[in-house]
C-alpha positions in Angstrom: -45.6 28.7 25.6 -48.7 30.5 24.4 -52.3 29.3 24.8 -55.4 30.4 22.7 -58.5 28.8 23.5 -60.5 27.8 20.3 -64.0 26.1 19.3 -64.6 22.6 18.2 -63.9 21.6 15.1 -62.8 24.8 14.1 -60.7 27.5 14.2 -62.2 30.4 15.8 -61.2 31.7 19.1 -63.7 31.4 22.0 -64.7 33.2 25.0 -63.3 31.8 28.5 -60.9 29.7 29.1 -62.1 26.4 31.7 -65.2 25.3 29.2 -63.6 25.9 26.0 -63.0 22.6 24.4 -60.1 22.2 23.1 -56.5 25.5 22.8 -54.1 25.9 20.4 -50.5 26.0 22.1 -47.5 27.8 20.3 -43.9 27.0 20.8 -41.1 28.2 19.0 -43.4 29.2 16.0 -44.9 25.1 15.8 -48.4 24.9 16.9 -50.5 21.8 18.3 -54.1 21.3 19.5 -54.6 20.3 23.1 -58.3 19.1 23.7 -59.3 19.9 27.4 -60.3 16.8 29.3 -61.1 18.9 32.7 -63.9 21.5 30.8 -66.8 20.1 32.8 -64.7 19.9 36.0 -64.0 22.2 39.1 -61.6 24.9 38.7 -59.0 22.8 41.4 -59.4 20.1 38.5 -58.7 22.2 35.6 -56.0 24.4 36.7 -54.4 21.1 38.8 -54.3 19.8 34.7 -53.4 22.9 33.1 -50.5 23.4 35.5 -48.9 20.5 33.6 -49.3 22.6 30.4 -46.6 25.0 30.9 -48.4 28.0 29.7 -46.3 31.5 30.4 -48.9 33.6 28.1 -52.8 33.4 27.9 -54.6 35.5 24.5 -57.9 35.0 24.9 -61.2 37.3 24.1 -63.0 37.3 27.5 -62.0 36.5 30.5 -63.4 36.5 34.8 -62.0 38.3 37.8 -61.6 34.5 39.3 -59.8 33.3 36.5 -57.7 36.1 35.9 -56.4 35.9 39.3 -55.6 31.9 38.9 -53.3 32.7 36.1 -52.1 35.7 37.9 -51.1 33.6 41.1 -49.4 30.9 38.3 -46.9 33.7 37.2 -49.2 33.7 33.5 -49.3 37.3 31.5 -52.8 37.5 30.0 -53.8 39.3 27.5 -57.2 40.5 25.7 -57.8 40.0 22.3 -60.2 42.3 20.5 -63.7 41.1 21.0 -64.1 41.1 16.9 -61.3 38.5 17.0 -62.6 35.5 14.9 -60.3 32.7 13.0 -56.7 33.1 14.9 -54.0 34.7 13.5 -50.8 35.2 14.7 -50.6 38.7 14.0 -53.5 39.9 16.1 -51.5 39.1 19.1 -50.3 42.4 18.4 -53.6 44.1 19.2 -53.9 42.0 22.6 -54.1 44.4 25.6 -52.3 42.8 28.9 -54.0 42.8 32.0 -52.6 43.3 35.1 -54.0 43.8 38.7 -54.5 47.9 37.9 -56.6 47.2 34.6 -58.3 43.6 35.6 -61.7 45.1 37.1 -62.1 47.0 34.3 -61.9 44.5 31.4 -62.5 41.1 33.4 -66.1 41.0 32.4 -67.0 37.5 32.5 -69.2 36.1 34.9 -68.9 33.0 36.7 -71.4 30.2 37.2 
């Protein structure tokens, strides 16, 4: 399964993955909307509740060292989505650049707080 975090009431992909509200999950070319009850929780909340997600792929336009390593300990590929990515489409994932331990200081740019 594939998860792209997106704004409220819209469809535009965000920045970060824990305090976005709500990610679009793809399956077997069907899609749903998953709001995320945990995005004003600790990160042993949210990732104890996104473990239940069965997520194998992240796309997602900025991303922290921290969280990249989370996903990385899970088993989850991420991948970066240009930072001009707006409104989703499924044909940008083509233009996502996978991070992996060698790259991850490099383009793991967001900060925590």
């Amino acid at each position: 399964m594939i998860l792209v975090p997106y704004a409220a009431h819209s469809s535009i992909v965000t920045e970060g993955l824990r305090k976005t509200s709500r990610f679009l999950l793809i399956e077997k070319e069907q899609y749903r909307i998953v709001f995320n009850p945990c995005r004003r929780d600790t990160s042993d909340i949210f990732f104890a509740w996104f473990d239940t997600l069965g997520v194998e792929r992240v796309y997602i336009k900025n991303i922290g060292l921290r969280t990249f390593g989370e996903l990385q300990q899970r088993g989850i590929d991420v991948f970066l989505l240009p930072p001009d990515t707006t409104a989703f489409d499924i044909a940008s994932l083509k233009f996502a650049k996978r991070l992996h331990e060698n790259n991850a200081a490099q383009y793991c740019t967001m900060e925590h707080g």
